[in-house]
Residue frames relative to the residue before (quaternion, step in Angstrom):
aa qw qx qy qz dx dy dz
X 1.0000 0.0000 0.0000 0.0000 0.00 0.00 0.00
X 0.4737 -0.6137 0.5519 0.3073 3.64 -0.90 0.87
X 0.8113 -0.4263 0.3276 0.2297 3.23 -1.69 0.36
X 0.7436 0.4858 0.0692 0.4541 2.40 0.72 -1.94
X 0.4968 0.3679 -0.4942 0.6112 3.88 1.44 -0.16
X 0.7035 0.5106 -0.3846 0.3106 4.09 0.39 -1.08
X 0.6789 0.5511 -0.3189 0.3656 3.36 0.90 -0.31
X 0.6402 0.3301 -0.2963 0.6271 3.66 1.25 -0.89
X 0.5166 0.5696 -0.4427 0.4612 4.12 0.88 -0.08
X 0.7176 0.3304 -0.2762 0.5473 3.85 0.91 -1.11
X 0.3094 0.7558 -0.4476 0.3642 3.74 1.35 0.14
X 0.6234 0.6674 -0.0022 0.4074 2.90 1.09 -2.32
X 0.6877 0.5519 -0.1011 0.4607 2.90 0.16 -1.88
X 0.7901 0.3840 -0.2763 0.3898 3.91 0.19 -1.22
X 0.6126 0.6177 -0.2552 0.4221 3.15 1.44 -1.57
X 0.6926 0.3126 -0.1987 0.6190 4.20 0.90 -1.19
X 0.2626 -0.8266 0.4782 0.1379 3.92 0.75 0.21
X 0.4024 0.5298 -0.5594 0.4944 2.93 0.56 2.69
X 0.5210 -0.6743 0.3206 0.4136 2.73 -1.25 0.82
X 0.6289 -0.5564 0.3730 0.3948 3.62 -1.39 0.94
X 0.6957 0.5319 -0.3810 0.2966 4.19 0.80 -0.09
X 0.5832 0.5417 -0.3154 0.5166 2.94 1.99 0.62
X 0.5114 0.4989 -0.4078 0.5686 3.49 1.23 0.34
X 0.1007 -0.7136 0.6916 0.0487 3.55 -0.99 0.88
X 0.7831 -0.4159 0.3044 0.3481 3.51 -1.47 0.47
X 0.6910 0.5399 -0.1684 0.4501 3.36 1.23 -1.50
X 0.5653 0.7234 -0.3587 0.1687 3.11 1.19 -0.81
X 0.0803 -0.8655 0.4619 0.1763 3.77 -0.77 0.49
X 0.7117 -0.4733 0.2570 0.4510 3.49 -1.42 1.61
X 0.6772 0.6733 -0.1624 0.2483 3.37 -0.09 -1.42
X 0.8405 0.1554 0.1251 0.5037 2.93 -0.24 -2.07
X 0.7720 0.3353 -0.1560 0.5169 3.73 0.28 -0.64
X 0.7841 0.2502 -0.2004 0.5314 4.06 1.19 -0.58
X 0.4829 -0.7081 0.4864 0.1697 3.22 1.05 0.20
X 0.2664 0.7663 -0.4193 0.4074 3.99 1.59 0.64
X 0.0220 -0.7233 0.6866 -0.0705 3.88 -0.48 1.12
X 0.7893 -0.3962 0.2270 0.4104 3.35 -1.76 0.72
X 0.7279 0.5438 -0.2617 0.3256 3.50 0.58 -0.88
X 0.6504 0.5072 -0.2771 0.4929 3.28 1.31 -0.74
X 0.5323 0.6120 -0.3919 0.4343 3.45 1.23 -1.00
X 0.8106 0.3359 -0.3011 0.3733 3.14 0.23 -1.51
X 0.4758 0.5521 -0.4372 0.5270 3.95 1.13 -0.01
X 0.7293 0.4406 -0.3930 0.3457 3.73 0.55 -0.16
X 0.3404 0.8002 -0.2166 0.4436 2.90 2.10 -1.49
X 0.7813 0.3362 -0.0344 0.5248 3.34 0.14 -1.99
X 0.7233 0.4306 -0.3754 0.3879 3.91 0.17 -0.30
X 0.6085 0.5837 -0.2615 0.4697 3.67 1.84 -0.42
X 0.5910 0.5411 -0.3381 0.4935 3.15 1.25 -1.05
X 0.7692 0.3763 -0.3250 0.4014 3.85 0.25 -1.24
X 0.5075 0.6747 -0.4494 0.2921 3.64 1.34 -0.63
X 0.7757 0.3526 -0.0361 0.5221 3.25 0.86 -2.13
X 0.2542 -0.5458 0.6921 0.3981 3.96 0.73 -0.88
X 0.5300 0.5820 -0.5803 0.2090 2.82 -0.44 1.19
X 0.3722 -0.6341 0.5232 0.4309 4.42 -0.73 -0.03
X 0.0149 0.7213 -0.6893 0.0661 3.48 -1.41 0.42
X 0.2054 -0.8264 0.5159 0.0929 3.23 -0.28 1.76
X 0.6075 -0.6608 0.2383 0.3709 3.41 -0.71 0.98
X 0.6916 0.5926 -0.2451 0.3324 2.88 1.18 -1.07
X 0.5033 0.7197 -0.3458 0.3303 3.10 1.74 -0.16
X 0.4262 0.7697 -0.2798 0.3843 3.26 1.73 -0.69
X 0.8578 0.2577 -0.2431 0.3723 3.39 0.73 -0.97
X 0.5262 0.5363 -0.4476 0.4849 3.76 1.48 0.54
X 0.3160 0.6256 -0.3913 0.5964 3.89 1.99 0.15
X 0.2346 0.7966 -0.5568 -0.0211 4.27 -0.38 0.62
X 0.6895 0.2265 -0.2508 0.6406 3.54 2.29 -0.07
X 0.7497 -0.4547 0.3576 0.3214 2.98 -1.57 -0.23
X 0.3584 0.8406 -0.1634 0.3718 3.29 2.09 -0.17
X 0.8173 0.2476 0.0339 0.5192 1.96 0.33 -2.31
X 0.4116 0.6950 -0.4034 0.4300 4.13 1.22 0.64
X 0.7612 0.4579 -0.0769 0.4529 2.79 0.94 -1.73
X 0.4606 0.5309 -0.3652 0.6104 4.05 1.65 -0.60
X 0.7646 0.5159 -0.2579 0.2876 3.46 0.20 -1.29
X 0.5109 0.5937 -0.3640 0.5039 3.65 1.52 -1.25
X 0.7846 0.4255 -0.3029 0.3340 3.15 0.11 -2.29
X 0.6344 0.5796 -0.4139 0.3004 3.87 0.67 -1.08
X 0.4773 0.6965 -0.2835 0.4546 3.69 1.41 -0.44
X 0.9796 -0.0115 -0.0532 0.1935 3.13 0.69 -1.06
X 0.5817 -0.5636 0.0547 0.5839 3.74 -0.28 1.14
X 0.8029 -0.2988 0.3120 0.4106 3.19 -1.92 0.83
X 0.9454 0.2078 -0.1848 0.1697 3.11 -0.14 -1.46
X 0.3115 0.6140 -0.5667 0.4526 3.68 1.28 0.96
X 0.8950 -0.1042 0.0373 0.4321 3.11 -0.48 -0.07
């Protein structure tokens, strides 16, 4: 696993308070992590200040895995970070 998925995964991981080898790629916010509006937007907000980066909230709710979080972060930011 790249870095850069383990880092917005241990994002995850701190925010739902588990350990990050229990979150798999597939996982989903909802149904499998048990992630409500409040936590999203606490992830939302802990990504943005991590990477500098914006993340409308609403963006959270077209986000349904951990995948599709981690595509979305990296697509944010320039090539060469990561």
């Amino acid at each position: 696993m790249k870095q850069f998925d383990e880092d917005v995964i241990g994002v995850v991981a701190d925010l739902i308070k588990i350990q990050p080898a229990k979150i798999q790629k597939t996982s989903r916010f909802v149904q499998d992590l048990g992630v409500d509006s409040i936590v999203a937007a606490e992830i939302l907000s802990t990504l943005e200040e991590k990477y500098n980066i914006e993340i409308p909230e609403e963006k959270m709710k077209e986000l349904f895995t951990v995948q599709d979080l981690i595509s979305y972060v990296h697509s944010l930011l320039p090539e060469d970070d990561y």
